[in-house]
DRENDO-1510 file (C-alpha; in Angstrom, 1 decimal, always signed):
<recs>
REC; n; res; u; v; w
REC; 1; UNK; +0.0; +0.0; +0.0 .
REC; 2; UNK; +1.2; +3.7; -1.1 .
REC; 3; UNK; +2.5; +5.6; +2.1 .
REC; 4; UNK; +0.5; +8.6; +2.5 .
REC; 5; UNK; +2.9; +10.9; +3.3 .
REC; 6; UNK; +5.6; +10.2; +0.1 .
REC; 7; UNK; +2.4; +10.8; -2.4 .
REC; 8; UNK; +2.9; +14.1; -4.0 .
REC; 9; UNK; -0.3; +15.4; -3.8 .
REC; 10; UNK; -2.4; +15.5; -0.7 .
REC; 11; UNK; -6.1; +15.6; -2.7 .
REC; 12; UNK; -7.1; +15.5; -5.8 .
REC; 13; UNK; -10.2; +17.4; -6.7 .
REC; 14; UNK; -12.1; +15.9; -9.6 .
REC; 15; UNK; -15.2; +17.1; -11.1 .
REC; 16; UNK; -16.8; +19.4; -13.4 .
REC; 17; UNK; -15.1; +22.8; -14.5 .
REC; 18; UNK; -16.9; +26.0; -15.1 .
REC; 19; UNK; -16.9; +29.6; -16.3 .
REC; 20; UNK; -19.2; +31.2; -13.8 .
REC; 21; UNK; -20.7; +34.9; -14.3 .
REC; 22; UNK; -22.2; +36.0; -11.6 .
REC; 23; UNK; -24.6; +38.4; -10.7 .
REC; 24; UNK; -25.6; +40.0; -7.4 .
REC; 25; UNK; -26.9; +42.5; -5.6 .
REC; 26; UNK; -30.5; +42.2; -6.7 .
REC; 27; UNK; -33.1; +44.4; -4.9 .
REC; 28; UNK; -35.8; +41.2; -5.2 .
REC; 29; UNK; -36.0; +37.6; -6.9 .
REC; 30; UNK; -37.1; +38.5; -10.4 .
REC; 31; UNK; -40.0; +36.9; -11.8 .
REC; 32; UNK; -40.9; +35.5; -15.0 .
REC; 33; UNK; -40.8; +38.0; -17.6 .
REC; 34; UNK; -39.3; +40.6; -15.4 .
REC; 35; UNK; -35.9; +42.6; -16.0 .
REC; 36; UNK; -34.2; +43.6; -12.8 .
REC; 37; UNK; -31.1; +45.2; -12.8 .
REC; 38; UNK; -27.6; +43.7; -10.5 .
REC; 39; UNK; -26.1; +46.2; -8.6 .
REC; 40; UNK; -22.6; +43.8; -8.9 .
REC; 41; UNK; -21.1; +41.7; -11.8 .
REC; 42; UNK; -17.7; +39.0; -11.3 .
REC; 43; UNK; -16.4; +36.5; -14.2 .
REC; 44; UNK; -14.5; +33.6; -12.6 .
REC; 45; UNK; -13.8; +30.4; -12.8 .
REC; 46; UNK; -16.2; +28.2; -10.9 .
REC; 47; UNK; -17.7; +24.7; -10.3 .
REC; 48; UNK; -17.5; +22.5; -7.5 .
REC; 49; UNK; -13.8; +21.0; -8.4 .
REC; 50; UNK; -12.2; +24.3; -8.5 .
REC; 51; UNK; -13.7; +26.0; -5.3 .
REC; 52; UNK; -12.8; +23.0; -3.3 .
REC; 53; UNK; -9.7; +22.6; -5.0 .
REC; 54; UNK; -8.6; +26.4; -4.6 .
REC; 55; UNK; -9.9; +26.3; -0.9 .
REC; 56; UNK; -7.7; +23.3; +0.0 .
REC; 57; UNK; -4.4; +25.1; -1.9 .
REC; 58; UNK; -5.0; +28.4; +0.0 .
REC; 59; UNK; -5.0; +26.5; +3.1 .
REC; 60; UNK; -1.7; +25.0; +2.3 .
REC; 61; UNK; -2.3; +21.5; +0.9 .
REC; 62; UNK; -1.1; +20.2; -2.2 .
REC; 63; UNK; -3.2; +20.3; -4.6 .
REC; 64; UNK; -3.9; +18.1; -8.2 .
REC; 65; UNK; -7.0; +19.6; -9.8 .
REC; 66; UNK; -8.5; +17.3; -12.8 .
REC; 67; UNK; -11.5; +18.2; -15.2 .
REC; 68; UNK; -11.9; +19.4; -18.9 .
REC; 69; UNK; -12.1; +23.0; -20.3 .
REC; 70; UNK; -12.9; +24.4; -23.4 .
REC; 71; UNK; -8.9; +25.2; -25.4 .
REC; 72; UNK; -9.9; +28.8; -25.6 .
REC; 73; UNK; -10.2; +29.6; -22.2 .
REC; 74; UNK; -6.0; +27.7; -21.1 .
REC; 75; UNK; -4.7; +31.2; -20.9 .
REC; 76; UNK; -7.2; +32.3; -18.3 .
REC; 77; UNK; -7.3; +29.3; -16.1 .
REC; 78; UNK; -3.5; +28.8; -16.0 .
REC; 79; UNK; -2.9; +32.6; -14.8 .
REC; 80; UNK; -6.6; +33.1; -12.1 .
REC; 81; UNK; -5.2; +29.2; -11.0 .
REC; 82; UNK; -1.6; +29.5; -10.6 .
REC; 83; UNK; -2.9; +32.8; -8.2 .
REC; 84; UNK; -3.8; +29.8; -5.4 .
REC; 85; UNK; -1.0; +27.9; -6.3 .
REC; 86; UNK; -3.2; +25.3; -8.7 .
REC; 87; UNK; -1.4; +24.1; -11.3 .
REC; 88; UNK; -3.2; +23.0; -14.8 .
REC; 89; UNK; -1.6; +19.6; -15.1 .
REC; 90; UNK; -4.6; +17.6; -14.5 .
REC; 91; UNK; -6.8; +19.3; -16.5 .
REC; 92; UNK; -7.5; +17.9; -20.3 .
REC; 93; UNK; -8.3; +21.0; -23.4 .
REC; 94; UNK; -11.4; +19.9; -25.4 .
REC; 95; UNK; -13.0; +21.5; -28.7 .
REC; 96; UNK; -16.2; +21.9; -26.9 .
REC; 97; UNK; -16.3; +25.0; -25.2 .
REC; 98; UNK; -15.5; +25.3; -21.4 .
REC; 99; UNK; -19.0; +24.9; -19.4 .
REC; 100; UNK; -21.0; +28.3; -18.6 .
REC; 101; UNK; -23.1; +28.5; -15.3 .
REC; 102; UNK; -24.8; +32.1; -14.5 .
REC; 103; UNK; -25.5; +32.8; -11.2 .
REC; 104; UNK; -28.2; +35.0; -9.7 .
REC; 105; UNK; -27.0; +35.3; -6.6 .
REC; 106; UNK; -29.0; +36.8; -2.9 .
REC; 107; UNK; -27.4; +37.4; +0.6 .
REC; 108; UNK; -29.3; +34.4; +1.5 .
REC; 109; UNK; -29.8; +31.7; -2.0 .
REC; 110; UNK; -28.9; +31.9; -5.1 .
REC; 111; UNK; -30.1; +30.2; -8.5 .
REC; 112; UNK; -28.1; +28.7; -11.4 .
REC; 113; UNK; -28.5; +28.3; -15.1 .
REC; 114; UNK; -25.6; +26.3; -16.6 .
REC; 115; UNK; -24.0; +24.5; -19.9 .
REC; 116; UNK; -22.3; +21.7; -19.2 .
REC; 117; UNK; -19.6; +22.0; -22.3 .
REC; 118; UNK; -16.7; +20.1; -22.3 .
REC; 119; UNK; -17.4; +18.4; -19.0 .
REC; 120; UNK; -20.1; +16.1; -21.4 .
REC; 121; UNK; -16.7; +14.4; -21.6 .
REC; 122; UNK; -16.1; +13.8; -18.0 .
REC; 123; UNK; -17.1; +10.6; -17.4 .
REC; 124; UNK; -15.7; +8.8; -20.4 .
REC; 125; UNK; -12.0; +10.5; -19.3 .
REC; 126; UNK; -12.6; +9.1; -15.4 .
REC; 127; UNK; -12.6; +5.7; -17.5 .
REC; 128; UNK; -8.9; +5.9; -18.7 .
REC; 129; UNK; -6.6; +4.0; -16.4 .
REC; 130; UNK; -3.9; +6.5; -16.5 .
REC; 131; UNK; -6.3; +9.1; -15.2 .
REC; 132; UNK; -7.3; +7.0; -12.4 .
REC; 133; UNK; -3.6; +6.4; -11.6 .
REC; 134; UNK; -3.5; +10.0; -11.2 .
REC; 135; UNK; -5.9; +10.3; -8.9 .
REC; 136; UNK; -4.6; +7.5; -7.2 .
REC; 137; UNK; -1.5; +9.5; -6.3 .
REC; 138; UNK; -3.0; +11.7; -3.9 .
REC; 139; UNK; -3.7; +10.9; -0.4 .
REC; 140; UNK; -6.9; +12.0; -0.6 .
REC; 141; UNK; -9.4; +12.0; -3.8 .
REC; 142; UNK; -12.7; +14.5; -3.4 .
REC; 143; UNK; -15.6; +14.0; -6.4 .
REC; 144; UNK; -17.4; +17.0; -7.1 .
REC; 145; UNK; -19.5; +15.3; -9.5 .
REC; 146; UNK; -22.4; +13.0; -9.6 .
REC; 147; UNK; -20.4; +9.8; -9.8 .
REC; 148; UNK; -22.3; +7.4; -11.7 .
REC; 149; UNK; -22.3; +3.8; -10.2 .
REC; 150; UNK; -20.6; +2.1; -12.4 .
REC; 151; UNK; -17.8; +4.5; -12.2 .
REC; 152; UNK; -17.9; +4.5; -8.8 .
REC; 153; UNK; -17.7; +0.7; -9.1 .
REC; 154; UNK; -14.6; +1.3; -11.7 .
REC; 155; UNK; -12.6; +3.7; -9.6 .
REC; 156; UNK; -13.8; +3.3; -5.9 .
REC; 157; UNK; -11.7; -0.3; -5.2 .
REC; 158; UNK; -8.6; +1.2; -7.2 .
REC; 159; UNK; -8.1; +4.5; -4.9 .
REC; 160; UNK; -8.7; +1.9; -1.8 .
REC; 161; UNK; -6.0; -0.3; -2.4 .
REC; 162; UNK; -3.7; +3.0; -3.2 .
REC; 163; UNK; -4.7; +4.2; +0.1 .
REC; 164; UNK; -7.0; +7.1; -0.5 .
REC; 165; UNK; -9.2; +7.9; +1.3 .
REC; 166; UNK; -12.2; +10.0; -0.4 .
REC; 167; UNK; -15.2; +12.2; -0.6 .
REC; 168; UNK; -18.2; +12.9; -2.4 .
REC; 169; UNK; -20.4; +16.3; -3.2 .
REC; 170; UNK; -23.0; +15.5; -6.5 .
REC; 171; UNK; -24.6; +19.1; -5.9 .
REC; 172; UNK; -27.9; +19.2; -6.6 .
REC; 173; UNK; -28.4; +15.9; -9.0 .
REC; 174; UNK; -32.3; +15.0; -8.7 .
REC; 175; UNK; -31.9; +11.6; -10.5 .
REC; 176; UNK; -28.5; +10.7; -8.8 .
REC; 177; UNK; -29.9; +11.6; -5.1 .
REC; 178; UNK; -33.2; +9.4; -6.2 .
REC; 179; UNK; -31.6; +6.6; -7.9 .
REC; 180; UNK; -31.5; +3.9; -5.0 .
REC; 181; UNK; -28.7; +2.3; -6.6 .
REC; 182; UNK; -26.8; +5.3; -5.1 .
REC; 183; UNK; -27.2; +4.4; -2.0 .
REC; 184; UNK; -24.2; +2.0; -2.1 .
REC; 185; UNK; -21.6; +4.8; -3.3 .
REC; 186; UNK; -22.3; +7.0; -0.4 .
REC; 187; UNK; -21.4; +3.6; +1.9 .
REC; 188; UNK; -18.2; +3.7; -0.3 .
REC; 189; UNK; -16.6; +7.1; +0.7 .
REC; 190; UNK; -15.2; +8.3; +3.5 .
REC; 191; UNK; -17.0; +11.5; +3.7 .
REC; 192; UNK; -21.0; +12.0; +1.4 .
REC; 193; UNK; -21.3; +16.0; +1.3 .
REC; 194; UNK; -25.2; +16.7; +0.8 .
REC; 195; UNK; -26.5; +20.2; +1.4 .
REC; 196; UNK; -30.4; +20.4; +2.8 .
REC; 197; UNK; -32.0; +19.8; -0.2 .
REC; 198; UNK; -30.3; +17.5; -1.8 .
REC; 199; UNK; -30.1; +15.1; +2.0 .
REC; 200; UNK; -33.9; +15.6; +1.8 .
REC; 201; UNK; -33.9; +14.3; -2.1 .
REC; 202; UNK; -31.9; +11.0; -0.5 .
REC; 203; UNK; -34.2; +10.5; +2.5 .
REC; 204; UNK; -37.3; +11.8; +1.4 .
REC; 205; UNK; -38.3; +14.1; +4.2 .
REC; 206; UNK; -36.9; +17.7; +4.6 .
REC; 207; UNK; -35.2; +17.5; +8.1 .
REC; 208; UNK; -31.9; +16.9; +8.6 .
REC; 209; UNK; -32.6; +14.5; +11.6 .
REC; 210; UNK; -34.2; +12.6; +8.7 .
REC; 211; UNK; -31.3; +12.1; +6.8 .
REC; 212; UNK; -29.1; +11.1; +9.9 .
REC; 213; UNK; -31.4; +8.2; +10.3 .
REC; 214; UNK; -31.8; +7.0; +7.2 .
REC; 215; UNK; -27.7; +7.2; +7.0 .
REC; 216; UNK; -27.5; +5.2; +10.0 .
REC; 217; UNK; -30.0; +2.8; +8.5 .
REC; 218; UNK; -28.1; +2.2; +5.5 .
REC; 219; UNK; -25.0; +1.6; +7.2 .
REC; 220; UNK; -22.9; +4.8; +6.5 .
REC; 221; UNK; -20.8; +5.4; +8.7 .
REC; 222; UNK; -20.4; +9.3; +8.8 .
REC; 223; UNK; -23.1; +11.7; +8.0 .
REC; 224; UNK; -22.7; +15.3; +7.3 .
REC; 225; UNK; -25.2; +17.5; +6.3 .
REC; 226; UNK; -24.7; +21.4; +5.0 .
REC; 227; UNK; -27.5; +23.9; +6.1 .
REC; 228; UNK; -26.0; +26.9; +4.9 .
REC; 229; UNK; -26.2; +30.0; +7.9 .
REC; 230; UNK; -27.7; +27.1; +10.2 .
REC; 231; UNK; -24.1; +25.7; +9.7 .
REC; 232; UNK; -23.6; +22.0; +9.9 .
REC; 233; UNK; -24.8; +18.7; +11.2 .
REC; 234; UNK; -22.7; +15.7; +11.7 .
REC; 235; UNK; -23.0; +12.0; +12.7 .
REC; 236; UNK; -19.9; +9.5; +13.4 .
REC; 237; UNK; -19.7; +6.4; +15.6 .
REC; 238; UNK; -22.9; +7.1; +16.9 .
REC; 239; UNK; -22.4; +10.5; +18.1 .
REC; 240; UNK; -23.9; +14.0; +16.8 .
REC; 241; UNK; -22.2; +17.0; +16.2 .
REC; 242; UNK; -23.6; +20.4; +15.5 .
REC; 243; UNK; -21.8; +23.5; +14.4 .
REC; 244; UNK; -23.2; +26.9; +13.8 .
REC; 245; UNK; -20.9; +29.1; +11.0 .
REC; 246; UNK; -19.2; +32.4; +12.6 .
REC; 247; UNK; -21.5; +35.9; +12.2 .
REC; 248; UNK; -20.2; +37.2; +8.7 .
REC; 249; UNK; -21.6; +40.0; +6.5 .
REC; 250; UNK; -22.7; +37.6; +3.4 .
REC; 251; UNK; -22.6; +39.3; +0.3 .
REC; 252; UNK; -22.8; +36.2; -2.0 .
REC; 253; UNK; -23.4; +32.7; -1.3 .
REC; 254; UNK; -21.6; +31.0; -4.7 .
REC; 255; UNK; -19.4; +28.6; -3.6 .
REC; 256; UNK; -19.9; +28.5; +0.0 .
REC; 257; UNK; -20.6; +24.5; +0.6 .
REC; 258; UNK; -17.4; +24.2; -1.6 .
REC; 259; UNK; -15.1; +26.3; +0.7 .
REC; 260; UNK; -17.1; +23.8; +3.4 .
REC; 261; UNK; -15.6; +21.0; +1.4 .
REC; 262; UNK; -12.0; +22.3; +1.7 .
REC; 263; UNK; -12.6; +23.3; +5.5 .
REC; 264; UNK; -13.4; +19.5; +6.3 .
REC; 265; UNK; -11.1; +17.9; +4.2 .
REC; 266; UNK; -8.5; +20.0; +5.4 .
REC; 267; UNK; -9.4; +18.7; +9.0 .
REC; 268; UNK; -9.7; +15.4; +7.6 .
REC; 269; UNK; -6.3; +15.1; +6.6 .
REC; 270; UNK; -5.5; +16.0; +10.0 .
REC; 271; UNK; -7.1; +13.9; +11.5 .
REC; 272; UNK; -9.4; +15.7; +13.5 .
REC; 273; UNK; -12.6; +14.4; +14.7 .
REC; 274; UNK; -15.6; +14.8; +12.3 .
REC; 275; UNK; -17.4; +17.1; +15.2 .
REC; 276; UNK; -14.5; +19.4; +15.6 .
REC; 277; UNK; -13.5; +19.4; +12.2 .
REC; 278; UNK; -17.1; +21.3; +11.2 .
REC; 279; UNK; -15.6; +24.4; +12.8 .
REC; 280; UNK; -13.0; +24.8; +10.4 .
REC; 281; UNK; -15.3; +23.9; +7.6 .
REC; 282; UNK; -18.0; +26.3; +8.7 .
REC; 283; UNK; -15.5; +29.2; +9.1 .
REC; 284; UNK; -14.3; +28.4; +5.3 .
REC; 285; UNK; -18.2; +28.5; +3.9 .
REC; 286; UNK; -18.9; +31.6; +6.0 .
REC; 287; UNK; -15.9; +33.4; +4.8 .
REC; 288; UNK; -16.0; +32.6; +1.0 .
REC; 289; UNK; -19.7; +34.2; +1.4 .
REC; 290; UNK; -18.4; +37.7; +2.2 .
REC; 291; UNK; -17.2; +38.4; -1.2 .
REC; 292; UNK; -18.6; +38.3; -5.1 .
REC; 293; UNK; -17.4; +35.0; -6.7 .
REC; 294; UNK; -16.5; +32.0; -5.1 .
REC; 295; UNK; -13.2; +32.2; -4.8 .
REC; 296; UNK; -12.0; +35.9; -4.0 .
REC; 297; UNK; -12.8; +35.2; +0.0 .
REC; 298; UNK; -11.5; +31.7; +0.7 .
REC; 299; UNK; -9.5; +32.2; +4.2 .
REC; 300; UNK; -5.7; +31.1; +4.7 .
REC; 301; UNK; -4.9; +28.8; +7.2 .
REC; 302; UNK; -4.1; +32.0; +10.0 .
REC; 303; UNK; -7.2; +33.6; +8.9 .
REC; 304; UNK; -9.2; +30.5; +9.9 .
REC; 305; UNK; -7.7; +29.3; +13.2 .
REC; 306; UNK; -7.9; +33.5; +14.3 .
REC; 307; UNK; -11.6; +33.0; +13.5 .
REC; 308; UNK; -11.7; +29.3; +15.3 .
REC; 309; UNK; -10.0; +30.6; +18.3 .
REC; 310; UNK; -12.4; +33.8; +18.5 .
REC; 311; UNK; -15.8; +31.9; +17.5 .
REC; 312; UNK; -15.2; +28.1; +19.6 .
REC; 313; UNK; -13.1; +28.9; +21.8 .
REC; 314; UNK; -13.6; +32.0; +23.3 .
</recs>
């Protein structure tokens, strides 16, 4: 088995890649036919893989980020990622353009159109055994995707025996969080990475107590459970864990259960335990939401344990 500590990355971040463009500072959620007029506009790169993947490098982990873009947009990745110390090794160029998602985004929610692009191509790639060897060199491997389950079934068993450990965050995937056939994968990770909605999509009723029991029921053995300025709910070995996020002036919301993702993985690698470790991940989702754009706000690793030591242990 691989040594954790000789692998030269400590996670990879896999998962869909976008060009986000998003909008804020609306005085009301416009309605059908109606024009309303954003007080605040931000370009950036976005999607799951690179929030998480820019959060972990700005807290100082090593970081191999892997997805597809469109060819026209290399110039503009490589410089706004080499700014968090991501490099663009991992990532392949396609023909297809990069994926668009516009975001209308409130202090409190937010609402996404998107074009998925190039990352059509995703899963196909995640077949190639040379990509999975990739991932495999990484202590850590975190999906930002909705891993299908016969990929799951693919890739899963290979990161095991290479000693990764791993996570999983499908965002808000109707037929993935139905499917029953599902249920199996989030047994499989380490650490499943549902918001509200999308735990109440898996369980079927919208509480989060809910979702902790029907985890237990089907045998995970962590549950975590993202409710936004509520914070976070967590279950391992039996025993519950809640964490409420730091007072923060929001300004945009984009992002902020990926800078969660980083936050807790960051802990993970630590070793901390899962009830603790939703401190640090709450302070990163609160943070990233005082700033347009996902990635603008994401804390370094003194900006976080300041905040830790003045919001838990004060």
């Amino acid at each position: 088995m691989a040594v954790p500590h000789m692998k030269p990355w400590d996670v990879a971040v896999v998962g869909e890649i976008f060009a986000d463009h998003i909008f804020t500072g609306f005085p009301h959620w416009p309605q059908p036919g109606e024009e309303v007029i954003a007080q605040g506009y931000v370009r950036e790169l976005g999607g799951g893989s690179v929030n998480t993947a820019c959060g972990l490098s700005r807290l100082g982990r090593r970081v191999r980020l892997v997805g597809l873009i469109g060819d026209a947009d290399f110039d503009w990745f490589e410089q706004r990622l080499s700014e968090f110390g991501v490099e663009m090794g991992g990532i392949r160029l396609e023909h297809d353009g990069t994926g668009i998602t516009v975001s209308v985004s409130m202090r409190d929610d937010r609402t996404f159109f998107t074009y998925p692009g190039a990352n059509q191509g995703l899963a196909e790639w995640l077949a190639v055994p040379a990509v999975v060897a990739d991932l495999a060199a990484a202590r850590h491997v975190h999906f930002a995707m909705p891993l299908s389950r016969d990929l799951a079934q693919s890739v899963l068993p290979v990161l095991r025996a290479a000693g990764c450990t791993t996570s999983l965050d499908v965002g808000h995937s109707p037929g993935w969080l139905r499917d029953p056939g599902n249920i199996a994968t989030c047994r499989e990770v380490d650490l499943f990475l549902p918001n509200t909605a999308e735990a109440a999509l898996l369980c079927g009723e919208a509480s989060t107590e809910a979702f902790i029991a029907w985890a237990t029921d089907h045998g995970l053995s962590r549950a975590v459970v993202k409710r936004g300025a509520q914070g976070a709910l967590a279950m391992s070995g039996g025993v519950l864990s809640h964490v409420v996020p730091p007072t923060v002036d929001a300004v945009d919301t984009t992002g902020a259960g990926d800078a969660f993702n980083a936050g807790l993985i960051d802990a993970w690698l630590d070793d901390e335990p899962l009830g603790p470790a939703l401190e640090r991940a709450c302070i990163c989702g609160a943070l990233c939401s005082t700033a347009p754009g996902a990635l603008a706000a994401l804390p370094h690793s003194p900006q976080l344990r300041t905040l830790r030591e003045r919001t838990y242990r004060s």
